[in-house]
C-alpha positions in Angstrom: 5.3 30.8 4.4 2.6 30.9 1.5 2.1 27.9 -0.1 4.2 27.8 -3.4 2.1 25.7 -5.8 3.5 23.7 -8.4 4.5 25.8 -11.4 1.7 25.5 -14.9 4.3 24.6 -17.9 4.7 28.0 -19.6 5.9 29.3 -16.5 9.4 27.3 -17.3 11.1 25.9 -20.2 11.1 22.0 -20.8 14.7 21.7 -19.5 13.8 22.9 -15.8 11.0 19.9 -15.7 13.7 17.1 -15.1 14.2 19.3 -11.7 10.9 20.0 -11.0 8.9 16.9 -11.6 11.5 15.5 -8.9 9.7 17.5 -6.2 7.4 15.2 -4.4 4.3 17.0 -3.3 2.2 20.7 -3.9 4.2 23.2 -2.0 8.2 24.0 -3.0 7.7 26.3 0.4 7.5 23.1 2.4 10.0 21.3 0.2 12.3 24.1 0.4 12.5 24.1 5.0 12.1 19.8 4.8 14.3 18.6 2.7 18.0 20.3 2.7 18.6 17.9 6.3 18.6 14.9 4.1 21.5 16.5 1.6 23.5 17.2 5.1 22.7 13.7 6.4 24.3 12.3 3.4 27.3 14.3 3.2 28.2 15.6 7.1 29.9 12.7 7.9 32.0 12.7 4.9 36.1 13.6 6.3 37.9 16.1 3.4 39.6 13.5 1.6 36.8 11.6 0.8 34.7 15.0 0.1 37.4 15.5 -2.9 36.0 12.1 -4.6 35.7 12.3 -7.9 33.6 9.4 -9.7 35.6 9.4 -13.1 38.2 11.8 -14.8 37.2 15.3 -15.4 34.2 14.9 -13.0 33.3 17.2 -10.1 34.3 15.6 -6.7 31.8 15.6 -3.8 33.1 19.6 -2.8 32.6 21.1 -6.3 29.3 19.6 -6.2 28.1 21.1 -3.0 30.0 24.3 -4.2 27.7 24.2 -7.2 24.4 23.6 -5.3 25.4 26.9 -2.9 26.1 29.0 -6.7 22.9 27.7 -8.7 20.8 27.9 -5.0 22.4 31.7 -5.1 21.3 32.6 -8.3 17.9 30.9 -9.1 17.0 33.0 -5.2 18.4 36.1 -6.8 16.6 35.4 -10.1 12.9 35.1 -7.7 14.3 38.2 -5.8 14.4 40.4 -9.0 11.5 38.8 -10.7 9.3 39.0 -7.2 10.2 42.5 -6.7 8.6 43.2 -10.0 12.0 44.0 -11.8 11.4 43.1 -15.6 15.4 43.2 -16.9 16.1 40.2 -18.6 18.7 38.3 -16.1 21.9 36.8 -18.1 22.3 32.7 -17.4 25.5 31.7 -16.0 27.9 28.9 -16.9 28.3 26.6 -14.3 31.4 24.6 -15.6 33.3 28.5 -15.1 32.0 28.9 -11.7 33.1 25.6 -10.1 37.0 25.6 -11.0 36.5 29.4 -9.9 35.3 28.6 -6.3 38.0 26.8 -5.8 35.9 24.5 -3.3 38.6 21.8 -2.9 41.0 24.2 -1.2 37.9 24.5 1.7 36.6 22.4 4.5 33.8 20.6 3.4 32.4 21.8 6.5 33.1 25.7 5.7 30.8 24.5 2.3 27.8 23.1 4.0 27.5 26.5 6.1 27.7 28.6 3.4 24.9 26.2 1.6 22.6 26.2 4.9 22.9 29.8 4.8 22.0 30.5 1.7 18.8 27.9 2.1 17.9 30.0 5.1 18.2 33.4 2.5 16.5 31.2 0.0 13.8 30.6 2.8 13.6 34.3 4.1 13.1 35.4 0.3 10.3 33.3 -0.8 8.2 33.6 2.9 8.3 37.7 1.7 6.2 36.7 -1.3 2.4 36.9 -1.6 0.5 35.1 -4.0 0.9 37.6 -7.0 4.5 38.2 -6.5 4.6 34.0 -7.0 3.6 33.7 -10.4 5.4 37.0 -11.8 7.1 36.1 -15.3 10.7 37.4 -15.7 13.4 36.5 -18.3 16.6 34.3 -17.5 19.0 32.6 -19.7 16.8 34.0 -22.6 14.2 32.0 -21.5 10.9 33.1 -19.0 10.6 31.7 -15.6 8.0 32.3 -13.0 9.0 33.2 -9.3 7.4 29.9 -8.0 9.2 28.0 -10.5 12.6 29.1 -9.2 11.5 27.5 -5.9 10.3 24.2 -7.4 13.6 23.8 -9.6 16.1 24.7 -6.7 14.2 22.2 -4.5 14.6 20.0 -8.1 18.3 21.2 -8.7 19.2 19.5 -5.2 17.4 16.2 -5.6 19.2 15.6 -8.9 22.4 16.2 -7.7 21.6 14.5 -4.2 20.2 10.7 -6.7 24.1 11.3 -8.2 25.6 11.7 -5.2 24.1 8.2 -4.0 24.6 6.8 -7.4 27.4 8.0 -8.7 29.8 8.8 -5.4 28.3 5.7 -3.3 27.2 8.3 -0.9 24.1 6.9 0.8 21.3 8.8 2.6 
């Protein structure tokens, strides 16, 4: 895979920079194939009833949370997919507190949820080894915002650090 360098700041709004100042290192490539094993580390042992934890009222438990890493993981790939592929249609953002309670991820096997995750990193994986150095730093539009292709990569690999640092400090999970 191409080395994805870390993103210059017009190539994201400020928001994303919580997720991708996270992101030890200068390749979200590397990032993106080394550090998904820790996430399952933490939360493979977990049984189902403790995976449906929730750490206070109206909070997600440990399933929605993995749920929402598979949807955003989905979605920022298919956002570097258009973008990459030199598609210039403004992409639409998407409201994550109406996706979880429509996944329904509590009814599934935390198990069945970690698949569909490692699956999607290995798409995620697939998608950004196609790109060449150009196709990396193509601009596109998402959430009314612009976003570079190598951004997406450094803000998913961002995206699951944040939530893995509340999983450990907000579910007691430990790595």
């Amino acid at each position: 895979m191409a080395r994805i360098a870390r993103p210059d700041a017009q190539e994201f709004v400020p928001y994303y920079g919580k997720y991708i100042s996270q992101v030890q290192g200068d390749d979200a490539g590397a990032a993106l194939q080394a550090q998904l094993p820790d996430s399952l580390k933490m939360l493979t042992p977990l049984d189902d009833e403790r995976a449906l934890h929730r750490y206070a009222e109206g909070k997600w438990s440990i399933k929605e949370v993995v749920g929402h890493l598979a949807d955003a993981e989905r979605v920022f790939s298919y956002r570097a997919m258009r973008f990459g592929r030199a598609d210039g249609t403004a992409l639409p953002g998407f409201d994550e507190n109406a996706y979880v309670p429509a996944g329904r991820f509590d009814r599934r096997p935390l198990a069945d949820l970690l698949d569909e995750w490692k699956a999607i990193r290995a798409g995620s994986i697939a998608l950004f080894r196609s790109f060449e150095g150009d196709d990396l730093v193509r601009m596109g539009n998402a959430s009314n915002a612009p976003v570079s292709v190598r951004a997406l990569a450094w803000i998913i690999c961002g995206h699951e650090l944040h939530h893995r640092s509340l999983l450990r400090d907000r579910y007691g999970l430990s790595a």
